[in-house]
N, CA, C and O atoms as a GROMACS GRO file, in nm:
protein
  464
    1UNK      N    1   0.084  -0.119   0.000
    1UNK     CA    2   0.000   0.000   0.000
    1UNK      C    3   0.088   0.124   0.000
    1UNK      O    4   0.202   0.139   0.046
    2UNK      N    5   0.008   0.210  -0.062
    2UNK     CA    6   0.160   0.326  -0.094
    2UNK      C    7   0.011   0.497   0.006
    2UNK      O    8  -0.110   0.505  -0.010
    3UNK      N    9   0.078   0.565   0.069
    3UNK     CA   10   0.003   0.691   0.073
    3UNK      C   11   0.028   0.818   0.002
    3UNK      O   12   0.131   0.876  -0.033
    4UNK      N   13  -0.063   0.835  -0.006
    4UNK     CA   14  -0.089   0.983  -0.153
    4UNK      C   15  -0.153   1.062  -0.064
    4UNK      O   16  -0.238   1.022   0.016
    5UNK      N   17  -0.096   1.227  -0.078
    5UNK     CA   18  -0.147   1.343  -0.040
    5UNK      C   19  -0.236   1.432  -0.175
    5UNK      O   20  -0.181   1.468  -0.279
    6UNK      N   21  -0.383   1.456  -0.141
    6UNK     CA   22  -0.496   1.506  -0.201
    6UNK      C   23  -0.478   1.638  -0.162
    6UNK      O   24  -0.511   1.681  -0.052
    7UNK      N   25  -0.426   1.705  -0.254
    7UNK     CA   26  -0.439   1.877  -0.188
    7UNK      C   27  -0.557   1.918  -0.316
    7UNK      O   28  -0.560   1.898  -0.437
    8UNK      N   29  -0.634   1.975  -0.234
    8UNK     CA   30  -0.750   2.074  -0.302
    8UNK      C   31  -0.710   2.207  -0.326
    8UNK      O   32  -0.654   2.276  -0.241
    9UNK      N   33  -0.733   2.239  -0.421
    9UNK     CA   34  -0.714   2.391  -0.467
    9UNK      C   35  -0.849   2.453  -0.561
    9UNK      O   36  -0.898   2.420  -0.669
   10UNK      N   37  -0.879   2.553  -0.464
   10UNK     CA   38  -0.992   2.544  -0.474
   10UNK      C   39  -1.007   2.720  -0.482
   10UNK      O   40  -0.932   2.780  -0.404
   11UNK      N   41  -1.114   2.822  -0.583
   11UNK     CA   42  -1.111   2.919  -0.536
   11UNK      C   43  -1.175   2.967  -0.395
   11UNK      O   44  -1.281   2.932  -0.343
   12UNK      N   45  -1.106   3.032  -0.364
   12UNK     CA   46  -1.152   3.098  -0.218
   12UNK      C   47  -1.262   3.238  -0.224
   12UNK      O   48  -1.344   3.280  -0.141
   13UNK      N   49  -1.240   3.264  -0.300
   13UNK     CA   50  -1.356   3.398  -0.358
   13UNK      C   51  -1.459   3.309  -0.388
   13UNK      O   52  -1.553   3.384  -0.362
   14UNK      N   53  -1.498   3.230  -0.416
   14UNK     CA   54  -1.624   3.148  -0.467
   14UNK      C   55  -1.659   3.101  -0.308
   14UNK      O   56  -1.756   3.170  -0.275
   15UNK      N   57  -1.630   3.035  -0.222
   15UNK     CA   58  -1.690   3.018  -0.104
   15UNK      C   59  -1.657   3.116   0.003
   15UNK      O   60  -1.683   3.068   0.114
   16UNK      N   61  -1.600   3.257   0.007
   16UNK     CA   62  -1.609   3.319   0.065
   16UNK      C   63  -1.776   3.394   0.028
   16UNK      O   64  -1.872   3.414   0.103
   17UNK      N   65  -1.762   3.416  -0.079
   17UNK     CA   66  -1.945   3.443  -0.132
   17UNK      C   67  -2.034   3.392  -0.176
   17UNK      O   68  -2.117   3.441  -0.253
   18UNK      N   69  -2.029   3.258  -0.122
   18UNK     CA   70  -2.146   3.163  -0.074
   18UNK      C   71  -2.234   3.209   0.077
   18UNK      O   72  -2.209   3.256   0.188
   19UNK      N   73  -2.334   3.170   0.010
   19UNK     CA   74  -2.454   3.160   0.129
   19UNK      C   75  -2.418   3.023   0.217
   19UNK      O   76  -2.335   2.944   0.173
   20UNK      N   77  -2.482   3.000   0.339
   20UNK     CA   78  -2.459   2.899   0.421
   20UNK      C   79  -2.500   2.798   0.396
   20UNK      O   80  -2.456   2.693   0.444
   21UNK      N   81  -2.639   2.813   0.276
   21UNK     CA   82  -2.679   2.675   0.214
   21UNK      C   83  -2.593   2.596   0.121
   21UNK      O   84  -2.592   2.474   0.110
   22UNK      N   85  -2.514   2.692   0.048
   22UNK     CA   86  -2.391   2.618  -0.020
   22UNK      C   87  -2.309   2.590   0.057
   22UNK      O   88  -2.263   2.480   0.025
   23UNK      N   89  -2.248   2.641   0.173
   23UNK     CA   90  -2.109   2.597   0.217
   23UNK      C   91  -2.189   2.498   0.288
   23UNK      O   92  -2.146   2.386   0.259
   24UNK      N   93  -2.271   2.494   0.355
   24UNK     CA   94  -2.336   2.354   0.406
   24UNK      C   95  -2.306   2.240   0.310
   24UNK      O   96  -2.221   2.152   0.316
   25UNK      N   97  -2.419   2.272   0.203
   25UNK     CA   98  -2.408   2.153   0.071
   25UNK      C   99  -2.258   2.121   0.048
   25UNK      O  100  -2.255   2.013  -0.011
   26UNK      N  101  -2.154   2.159   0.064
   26UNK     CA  102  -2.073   2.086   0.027
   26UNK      C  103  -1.954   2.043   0.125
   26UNK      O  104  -1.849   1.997   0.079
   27UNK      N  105  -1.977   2.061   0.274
   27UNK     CA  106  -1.991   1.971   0.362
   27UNK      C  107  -2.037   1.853   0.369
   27UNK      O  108  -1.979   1.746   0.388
   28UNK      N  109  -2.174   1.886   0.348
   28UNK     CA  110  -2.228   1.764   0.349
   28UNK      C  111  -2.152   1.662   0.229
   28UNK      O  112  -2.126   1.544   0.257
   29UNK      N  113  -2.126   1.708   0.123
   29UNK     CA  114  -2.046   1.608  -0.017
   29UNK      C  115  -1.949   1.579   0.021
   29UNK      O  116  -1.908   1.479  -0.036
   30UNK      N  117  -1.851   1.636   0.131
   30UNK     CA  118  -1.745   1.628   0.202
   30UNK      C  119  -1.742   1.466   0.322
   30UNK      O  120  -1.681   1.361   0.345
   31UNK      N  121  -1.837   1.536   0.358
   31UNK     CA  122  -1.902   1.440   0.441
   31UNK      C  123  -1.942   1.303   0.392
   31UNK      O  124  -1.906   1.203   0.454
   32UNK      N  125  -2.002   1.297   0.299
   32UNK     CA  126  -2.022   1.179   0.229
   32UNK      C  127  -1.939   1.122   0.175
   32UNK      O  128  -1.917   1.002   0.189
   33UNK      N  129  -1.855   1.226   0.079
   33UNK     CA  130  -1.708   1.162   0.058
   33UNK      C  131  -1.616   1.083   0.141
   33UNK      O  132  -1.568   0.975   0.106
   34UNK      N  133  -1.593   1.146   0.261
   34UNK     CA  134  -1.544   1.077   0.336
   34UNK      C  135  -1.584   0.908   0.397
   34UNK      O  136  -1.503   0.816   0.407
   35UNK      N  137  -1.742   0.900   0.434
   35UNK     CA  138  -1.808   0.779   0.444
   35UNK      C  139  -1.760   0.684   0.328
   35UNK      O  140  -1.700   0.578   0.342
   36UNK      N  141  -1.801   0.750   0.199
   36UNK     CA  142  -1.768   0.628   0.133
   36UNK      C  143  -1.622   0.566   0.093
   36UNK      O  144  -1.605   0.458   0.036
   37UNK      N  145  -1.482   0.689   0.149
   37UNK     CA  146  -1.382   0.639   0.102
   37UNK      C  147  -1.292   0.609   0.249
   37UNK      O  148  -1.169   0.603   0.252
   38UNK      N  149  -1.379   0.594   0.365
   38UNK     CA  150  -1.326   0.573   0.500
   38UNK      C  151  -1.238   0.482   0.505
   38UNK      O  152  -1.145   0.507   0.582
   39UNK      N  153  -1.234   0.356   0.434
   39UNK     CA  154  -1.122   0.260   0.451
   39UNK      C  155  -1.008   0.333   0.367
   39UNK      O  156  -0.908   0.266   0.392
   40UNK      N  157  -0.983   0.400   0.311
   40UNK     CA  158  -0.872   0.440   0.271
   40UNK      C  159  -0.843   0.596   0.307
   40UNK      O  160  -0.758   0.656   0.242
   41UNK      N  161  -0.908   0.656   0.402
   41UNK     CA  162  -0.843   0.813   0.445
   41UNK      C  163  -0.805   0.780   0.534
   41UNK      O  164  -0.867   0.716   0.619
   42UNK      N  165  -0.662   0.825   0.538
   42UNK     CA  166  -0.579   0.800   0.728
   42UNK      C  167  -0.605   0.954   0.755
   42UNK      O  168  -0.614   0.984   0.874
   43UNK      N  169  -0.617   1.046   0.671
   43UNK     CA  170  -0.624   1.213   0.749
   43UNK      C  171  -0.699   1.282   0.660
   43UNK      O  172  -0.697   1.244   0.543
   44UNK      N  173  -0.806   1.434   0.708
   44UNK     CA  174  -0.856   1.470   0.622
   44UNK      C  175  -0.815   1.636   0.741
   44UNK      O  176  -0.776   1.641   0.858
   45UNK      N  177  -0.842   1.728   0.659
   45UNK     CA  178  -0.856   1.853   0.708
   45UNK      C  179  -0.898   1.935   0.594
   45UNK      O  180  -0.861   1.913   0.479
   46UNK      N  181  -0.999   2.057   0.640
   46UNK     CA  182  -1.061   2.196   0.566
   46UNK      C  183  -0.926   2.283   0.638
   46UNK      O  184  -0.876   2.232   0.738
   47UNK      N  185  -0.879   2.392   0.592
   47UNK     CA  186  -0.773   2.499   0.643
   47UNK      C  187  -0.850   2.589   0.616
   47UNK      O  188  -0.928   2.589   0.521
   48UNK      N  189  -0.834   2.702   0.720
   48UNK     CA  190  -0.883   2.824   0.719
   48UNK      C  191  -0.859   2.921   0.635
   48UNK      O  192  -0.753   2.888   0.581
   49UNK      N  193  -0.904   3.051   0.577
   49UNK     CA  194  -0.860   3.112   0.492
   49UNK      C  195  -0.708   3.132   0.486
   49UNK      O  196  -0.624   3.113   0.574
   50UNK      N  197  -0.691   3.188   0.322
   50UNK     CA  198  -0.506   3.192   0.324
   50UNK      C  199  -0.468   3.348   0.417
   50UNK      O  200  -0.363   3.374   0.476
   51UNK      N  201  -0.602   3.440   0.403
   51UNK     CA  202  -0.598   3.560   0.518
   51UNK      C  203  -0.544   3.510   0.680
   51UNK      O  204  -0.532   3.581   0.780
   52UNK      N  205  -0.519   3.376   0.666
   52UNK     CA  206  -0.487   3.336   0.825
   52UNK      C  207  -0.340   3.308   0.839
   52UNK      O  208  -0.273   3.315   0.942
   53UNK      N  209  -0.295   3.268   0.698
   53UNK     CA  210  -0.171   3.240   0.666
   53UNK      C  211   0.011   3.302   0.743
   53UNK      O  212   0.080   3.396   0.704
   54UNK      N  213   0.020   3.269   0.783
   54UNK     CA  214   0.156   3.281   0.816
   54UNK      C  215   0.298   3.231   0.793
   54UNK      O  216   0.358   3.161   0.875
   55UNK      N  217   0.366   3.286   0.637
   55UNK     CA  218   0.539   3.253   0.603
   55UNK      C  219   0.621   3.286   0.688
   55UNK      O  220   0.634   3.393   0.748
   56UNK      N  221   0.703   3.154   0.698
   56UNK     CA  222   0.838   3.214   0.754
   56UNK      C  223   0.927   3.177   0.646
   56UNK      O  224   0.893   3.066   0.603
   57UNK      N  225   1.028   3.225   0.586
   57UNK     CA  226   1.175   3.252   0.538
   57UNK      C  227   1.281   3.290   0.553
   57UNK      O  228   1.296   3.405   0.595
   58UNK      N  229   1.390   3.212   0.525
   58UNK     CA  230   1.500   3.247   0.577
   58UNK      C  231   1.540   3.375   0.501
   58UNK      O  232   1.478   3.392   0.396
   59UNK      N  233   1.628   3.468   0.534
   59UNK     CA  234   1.677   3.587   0.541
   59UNK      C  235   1.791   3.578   0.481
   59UNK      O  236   1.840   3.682   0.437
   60UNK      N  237   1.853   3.469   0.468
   60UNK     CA  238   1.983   3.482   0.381
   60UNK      C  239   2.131   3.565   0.497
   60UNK      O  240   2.248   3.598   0.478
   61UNK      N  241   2.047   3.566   0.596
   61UNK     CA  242   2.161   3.627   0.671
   61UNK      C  243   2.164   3.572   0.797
   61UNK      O  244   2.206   3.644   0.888
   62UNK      N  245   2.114   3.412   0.832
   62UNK     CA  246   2.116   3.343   0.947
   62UNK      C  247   2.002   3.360   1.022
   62UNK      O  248   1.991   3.283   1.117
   63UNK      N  249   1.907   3.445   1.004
   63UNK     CA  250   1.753   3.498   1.081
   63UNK      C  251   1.647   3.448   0.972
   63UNK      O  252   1.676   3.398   0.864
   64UNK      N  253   1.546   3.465   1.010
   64UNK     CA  254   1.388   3.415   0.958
   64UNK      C  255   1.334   3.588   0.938
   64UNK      O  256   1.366   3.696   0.988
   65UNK      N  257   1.263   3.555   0.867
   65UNK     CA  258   1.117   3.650   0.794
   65UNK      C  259   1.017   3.613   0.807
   65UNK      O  260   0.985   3.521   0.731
   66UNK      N  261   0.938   3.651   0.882
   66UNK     CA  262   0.807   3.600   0.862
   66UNK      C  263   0.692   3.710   0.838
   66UNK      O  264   0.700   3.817   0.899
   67UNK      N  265   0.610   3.691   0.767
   67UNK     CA  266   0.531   3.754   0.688
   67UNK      C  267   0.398   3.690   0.719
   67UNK      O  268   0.407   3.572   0.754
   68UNK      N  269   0.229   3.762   0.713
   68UNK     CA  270   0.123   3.756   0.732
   68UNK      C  271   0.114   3.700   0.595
   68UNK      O  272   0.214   3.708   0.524
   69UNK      N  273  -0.027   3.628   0.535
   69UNK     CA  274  -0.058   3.610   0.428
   69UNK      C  275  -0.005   3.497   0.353
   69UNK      O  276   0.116   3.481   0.373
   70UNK      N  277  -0.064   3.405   0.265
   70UNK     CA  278   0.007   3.315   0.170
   70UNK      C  279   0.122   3.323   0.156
   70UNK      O  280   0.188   3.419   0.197
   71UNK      N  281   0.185   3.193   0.078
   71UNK     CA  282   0.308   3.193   0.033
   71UNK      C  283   0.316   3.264  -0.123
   71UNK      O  284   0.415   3.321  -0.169
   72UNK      N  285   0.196   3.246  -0.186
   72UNK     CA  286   0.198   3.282  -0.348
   72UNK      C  287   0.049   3.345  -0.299
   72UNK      O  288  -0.032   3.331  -0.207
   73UNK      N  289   0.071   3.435  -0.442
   73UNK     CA  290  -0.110   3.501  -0.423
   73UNK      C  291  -0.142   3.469  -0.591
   73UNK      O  292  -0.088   3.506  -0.695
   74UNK      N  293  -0.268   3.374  -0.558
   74UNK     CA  294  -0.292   3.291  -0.675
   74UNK      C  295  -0.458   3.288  -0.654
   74UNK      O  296  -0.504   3.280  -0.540
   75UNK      N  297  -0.557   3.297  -0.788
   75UNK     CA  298  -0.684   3.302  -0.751
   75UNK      C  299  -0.738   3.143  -0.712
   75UNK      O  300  -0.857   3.125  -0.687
   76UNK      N  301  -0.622   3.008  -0.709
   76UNK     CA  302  -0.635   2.950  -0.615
   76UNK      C  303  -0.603   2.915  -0.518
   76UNK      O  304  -0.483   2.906  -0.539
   77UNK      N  305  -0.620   2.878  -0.389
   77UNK     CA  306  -0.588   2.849  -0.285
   77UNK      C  307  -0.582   2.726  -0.252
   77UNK      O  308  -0.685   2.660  -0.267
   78UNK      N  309  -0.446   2.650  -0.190
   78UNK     CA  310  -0.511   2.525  -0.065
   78UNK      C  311  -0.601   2.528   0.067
   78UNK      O  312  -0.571   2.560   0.182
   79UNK      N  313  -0.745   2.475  -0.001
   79UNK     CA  314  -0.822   2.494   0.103
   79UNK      C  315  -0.874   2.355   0.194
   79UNK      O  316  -0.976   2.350   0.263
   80UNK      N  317  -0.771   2.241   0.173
   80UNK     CA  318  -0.761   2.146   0.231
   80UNK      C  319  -0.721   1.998   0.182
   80UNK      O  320  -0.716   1.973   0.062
   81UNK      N  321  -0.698   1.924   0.257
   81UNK     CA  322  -0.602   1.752   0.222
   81UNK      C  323  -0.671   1.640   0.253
   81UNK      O  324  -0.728   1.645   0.362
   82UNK      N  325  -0.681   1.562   0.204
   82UNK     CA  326  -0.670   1.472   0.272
   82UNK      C  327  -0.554   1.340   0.197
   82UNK      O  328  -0.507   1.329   0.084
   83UNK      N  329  -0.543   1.256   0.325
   83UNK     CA  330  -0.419   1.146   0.296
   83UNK      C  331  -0.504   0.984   0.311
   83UNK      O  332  -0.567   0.925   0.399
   84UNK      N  333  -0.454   0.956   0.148
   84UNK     CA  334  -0.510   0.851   0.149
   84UNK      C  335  -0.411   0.738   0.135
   84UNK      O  336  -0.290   0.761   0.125
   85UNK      N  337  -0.478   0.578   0.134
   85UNK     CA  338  -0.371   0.516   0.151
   85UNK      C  339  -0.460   0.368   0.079
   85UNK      O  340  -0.551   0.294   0.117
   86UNK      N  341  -0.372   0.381  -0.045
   86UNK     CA  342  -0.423   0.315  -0.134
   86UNK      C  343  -0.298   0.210  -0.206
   86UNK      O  344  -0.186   0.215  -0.156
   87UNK      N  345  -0.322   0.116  -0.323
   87UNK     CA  346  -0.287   0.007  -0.364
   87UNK      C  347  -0.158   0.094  -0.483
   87UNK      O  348  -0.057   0.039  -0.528
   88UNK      N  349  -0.184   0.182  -0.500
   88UNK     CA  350  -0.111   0.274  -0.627
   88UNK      C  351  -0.195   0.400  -0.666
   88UNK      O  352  -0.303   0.438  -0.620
   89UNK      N  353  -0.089   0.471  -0.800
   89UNK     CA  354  -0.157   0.567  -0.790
   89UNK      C  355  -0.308   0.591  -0.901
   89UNK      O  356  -0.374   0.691  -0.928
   90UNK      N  357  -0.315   0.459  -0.939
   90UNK     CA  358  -0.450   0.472  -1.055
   90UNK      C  359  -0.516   0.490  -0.940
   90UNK      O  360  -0.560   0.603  -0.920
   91UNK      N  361  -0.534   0.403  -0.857
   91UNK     CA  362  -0.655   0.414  -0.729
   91UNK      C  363  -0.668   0.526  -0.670
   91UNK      O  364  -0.779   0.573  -0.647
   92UNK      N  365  -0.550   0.592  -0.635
   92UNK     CA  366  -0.542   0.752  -0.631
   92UNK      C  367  -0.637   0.847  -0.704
   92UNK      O  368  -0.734   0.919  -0.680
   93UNK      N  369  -0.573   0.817  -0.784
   93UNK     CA  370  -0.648   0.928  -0.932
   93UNK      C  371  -0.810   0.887  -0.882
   93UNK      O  372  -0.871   0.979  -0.829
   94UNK      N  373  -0.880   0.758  -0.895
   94UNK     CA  374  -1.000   0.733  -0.879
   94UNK      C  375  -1.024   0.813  -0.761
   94UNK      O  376  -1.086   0.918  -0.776
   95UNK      N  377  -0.979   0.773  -0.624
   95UNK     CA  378  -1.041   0.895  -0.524
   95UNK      C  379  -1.057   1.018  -0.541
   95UNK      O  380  -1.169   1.067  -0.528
   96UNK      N  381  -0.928   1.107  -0.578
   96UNK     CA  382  -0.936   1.232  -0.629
   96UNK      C  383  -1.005   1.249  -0.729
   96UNK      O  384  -1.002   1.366  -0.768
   97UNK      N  385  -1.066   1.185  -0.786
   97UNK     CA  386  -1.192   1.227  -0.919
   97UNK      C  387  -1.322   1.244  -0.857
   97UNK      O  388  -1.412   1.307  -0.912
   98UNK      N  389  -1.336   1.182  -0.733
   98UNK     CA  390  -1.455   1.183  -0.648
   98UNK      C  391  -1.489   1.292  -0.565
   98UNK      O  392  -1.598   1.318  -0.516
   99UNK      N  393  -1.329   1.380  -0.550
   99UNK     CA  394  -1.391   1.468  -0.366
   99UNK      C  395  -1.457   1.589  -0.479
   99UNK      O  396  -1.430   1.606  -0.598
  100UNK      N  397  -1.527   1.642  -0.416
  100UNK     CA  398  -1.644   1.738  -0.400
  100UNK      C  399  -1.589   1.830  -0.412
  100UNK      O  400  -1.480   1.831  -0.356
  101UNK      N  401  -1.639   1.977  -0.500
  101UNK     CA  402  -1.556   2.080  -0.503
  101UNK      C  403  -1.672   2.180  -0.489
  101UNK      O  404  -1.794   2.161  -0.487
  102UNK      N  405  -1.605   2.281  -0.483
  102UNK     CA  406  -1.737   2.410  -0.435
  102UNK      C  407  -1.731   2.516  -0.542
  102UNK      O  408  -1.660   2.616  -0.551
  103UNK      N  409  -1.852   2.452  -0.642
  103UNK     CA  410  -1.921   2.551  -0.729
  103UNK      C  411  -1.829   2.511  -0.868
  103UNK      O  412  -1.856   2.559  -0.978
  104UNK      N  413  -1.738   2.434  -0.849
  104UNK     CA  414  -1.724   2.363  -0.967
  104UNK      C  415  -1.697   2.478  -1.121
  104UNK      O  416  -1.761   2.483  -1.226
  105UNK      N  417  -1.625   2.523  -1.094
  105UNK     CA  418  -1.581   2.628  -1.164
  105UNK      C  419  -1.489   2.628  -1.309
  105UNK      O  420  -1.479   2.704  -1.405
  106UNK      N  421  -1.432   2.508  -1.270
  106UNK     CA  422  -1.321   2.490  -1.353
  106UNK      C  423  -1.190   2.514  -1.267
  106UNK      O  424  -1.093   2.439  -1.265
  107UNK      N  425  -1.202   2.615  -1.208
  107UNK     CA  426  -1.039   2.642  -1.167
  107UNK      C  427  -1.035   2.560  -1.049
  107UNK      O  428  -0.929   2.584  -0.990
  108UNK      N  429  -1.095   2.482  -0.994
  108UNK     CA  430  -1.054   2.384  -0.886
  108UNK      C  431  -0.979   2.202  -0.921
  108UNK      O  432  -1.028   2.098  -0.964
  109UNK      N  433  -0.897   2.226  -0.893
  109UNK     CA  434  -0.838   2.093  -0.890
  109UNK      C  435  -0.765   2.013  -0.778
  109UNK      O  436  -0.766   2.084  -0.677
  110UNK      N  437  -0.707   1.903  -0.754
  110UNK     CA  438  -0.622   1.816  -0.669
  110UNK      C  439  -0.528   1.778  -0.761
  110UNK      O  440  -0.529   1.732  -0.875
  111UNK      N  441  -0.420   1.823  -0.652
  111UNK     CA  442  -0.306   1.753  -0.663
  111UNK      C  443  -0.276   1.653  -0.578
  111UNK      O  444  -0.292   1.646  -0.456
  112UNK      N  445  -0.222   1.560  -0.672
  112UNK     CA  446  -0.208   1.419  -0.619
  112UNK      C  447  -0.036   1.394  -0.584
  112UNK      O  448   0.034   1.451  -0.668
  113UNK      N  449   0.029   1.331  -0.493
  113UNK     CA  450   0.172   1.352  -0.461
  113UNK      C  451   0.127   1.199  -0.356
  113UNK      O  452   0.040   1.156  -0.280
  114UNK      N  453   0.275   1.161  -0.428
  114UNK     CA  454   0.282   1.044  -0.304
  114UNK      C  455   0.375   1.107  -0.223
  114UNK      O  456   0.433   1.216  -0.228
  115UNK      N  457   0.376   0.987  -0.125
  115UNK     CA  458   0.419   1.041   0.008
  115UNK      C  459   0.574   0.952   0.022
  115UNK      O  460   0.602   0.855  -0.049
  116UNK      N  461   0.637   0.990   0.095
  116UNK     CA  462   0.801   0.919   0.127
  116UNK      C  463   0.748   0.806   0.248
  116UNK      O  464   0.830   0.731   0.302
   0.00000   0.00000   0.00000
């Protein structure tokens, strides 16, 4: 069995101006997602806006930088993971074709990455 990291990228302007009946609805698809792929998620998490974000970088002079805000400012965001743990990565691909995205836009996708 090999584990693969599911990062969602997802716009954040599209569910920041959602009503509560959408961000509900796709909880709930979240939610369901998860039920049906429970034997194979070892971890799942939603992350808070990238407005919560906090970089640190090195300085090039032995000290850190740290900065408020994303690492990149991109009209998508990682707005959450989950880690699955599957047979390879076709089976991969099959989960990630399944999770639920919000409002389905086009610009939302997963990246798929195995794990060490």
């Amino acid at each position: 069995m090999a584990r693969y990291l599911l990062l969602i990228h997802d716009r954040e302007a599209d569910y920041e101006a959602a009503d509560d009946t959408a961000r509900r609805a796709l909880d709930v698809a979240h939610d369901a997602f998860s039920r049906e792929h429970k034997d194979v998620i070892v971890a799942s998490e939603h992350l808070k806006p990238t407005s919560t974000a906090t970089v640190v970088r090195e300085d090039g002079a032995g000290g850190h930088l740290v900065t408020d805000g994303p690492y990149a400012e991109t009209k998508e965001a990682l707005g959450g993971y989950y880690i699955i743990e599957v047979s390879d990565l076709d089976a991969a691909l099959a989960v990630a074709k399944r999770l639920p995205f919000f409002g389905r836009t086009g610009d939302a996708a997963v990246e798929v990455r195995p794990l060490f």
